[in-house]
N, C-alpha and C positions, 0 to 999 in steps of 0.2 A: 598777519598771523591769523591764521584759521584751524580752527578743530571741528572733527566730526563729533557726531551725535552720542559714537561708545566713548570717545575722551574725557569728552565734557562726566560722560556719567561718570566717569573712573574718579573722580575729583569728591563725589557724594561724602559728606561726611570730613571733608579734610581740614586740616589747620590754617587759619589765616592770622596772620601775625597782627596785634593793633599798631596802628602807626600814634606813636606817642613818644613823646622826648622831655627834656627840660624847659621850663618858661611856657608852659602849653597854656594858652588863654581860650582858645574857642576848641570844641569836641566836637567833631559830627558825628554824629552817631545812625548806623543804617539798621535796617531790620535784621536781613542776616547775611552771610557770605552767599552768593550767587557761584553756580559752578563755575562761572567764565571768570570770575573775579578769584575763585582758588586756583586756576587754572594760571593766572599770571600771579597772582599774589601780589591783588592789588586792589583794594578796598573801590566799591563800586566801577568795577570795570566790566564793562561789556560795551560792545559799537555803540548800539543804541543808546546807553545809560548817557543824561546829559548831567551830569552831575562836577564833572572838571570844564566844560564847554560853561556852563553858570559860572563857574565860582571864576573862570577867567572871563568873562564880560561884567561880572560883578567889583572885579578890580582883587579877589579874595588872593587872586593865585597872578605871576605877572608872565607867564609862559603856558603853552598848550600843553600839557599830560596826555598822550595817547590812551584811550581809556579803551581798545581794540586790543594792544600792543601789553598794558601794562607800564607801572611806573619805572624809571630809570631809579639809581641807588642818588641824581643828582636831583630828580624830581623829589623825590622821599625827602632828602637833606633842606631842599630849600621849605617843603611844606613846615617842618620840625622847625627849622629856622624864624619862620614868620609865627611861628608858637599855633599851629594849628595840628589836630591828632584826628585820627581817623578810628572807631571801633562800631560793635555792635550791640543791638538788647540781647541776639541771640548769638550763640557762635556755628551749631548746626548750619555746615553749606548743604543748600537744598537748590532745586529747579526752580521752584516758585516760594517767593515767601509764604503761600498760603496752605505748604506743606507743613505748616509749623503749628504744634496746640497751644491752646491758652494759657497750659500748664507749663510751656517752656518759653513763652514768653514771658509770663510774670517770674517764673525760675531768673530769666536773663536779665531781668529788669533789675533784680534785689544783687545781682550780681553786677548790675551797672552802675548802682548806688555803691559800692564797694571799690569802683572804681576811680569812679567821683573821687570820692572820698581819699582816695589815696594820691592821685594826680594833679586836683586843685585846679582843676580850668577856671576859668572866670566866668562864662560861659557853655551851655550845654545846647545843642541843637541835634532833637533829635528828629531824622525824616522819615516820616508817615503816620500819620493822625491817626489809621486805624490801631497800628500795633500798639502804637502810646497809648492809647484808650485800654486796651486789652494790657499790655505790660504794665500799667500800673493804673489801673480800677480808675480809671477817671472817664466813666462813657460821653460824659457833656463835653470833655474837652475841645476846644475850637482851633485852631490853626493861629499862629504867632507867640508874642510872647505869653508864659503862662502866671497866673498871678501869687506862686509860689514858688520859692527856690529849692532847688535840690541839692542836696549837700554841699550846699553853700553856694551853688554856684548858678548864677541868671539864666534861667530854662527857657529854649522855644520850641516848636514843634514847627516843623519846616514841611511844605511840600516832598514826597519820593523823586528823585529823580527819575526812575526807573520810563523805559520806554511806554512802558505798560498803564503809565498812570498818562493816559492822550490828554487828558483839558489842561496839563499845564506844557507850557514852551519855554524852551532856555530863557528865553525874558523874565516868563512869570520867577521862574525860578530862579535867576538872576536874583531877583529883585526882593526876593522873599532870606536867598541865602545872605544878602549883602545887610540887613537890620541888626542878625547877630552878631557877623563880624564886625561891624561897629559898635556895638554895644561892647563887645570883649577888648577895645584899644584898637583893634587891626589899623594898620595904615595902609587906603586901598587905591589901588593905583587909577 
């Protein structure tokens, strides 16, 4: 599946659903919907993103998600199943996360504590160290687990998947998403 350059823009602005269900222990949390990810409606999807290539050499996920294609409604079912949800700090779909102001990141952020709050992971990982700094005033923040919880629930800040972020490789990112899914119970294959 491929799209042109007017499709994708058509997508600016559109809805992306959170993937969240019952028994939810670990949260990813991404910066915001990417055109190509409203375009399938599918929380970090685009070719490039390695964000399902991690989480299945991580052991997070036990099958490949085409993240070009979009998830299947069986992909979706088994993520919800293993109690893992997918949202955002922002919901604005943009080209680049860094279309985004500081004022609607900490807007998302107070709206992500909201969510928390209501969902009850056991665990929250959110990815990209920049946004988190900016979505909730914390500029020293460092990458891993953080030494405060957030509405209750065990906080990391996780590497982007995003193509765009070059120093880290599905490994590093492997490796970085597989701490929280341990921490939240995950049984990883």
């Amino acid at each position: 599946m491929g799209f042109s350059r007017s499709e994708l823009e058509s997508f600016r602005d559109a809805n992306v659903p959170d993937l969240v269900g019952p028994g939810l222990k670990l949260l990813f949390v991404g910066i915001n919907p990417g055109l190509w990810t409203a375009a399938t409606q599918t929380h970090f999807s685009h070719p490039g993103n390695r964000f399902y290539p991690a989480l299945l050499l991580a052991g997070v996920v036990d099958h490949e998600i085409d993240r070009g294609v979009g998830m299947t409604n069986t992909d979706r079912r088994s993520l919800i199943e293993r109690g893992i949800g997918i949202t955002n700090v922002a919901h604005r779909t943009t080209a680049k996360a860094s279309e985004l102001s500081a004022a609607e990141l900490r807007r998302g952020g107070e709206q992500l504590r909201d969510f928390v709050s209501e969902h009850r992971p056991a665990v929250v990982a959110v990815a990209g160290i920049t946004a988190y700094r900016t979505a909730f005033r914390q500029p020293k923040a460092v990458m891993g687990r953080q030494p405060e919880l957030f509405e209750g629930a065990i906080l990391w800040v996780v590497p982007n998947p995003s193509g765009l972020n070059a120093h880290e490789t599905t490994e590093t990112l492997a490796a970085a998403y597989r701490r929280p899914a341990l921490a939240a119970g995950l049984r990883l294959g």
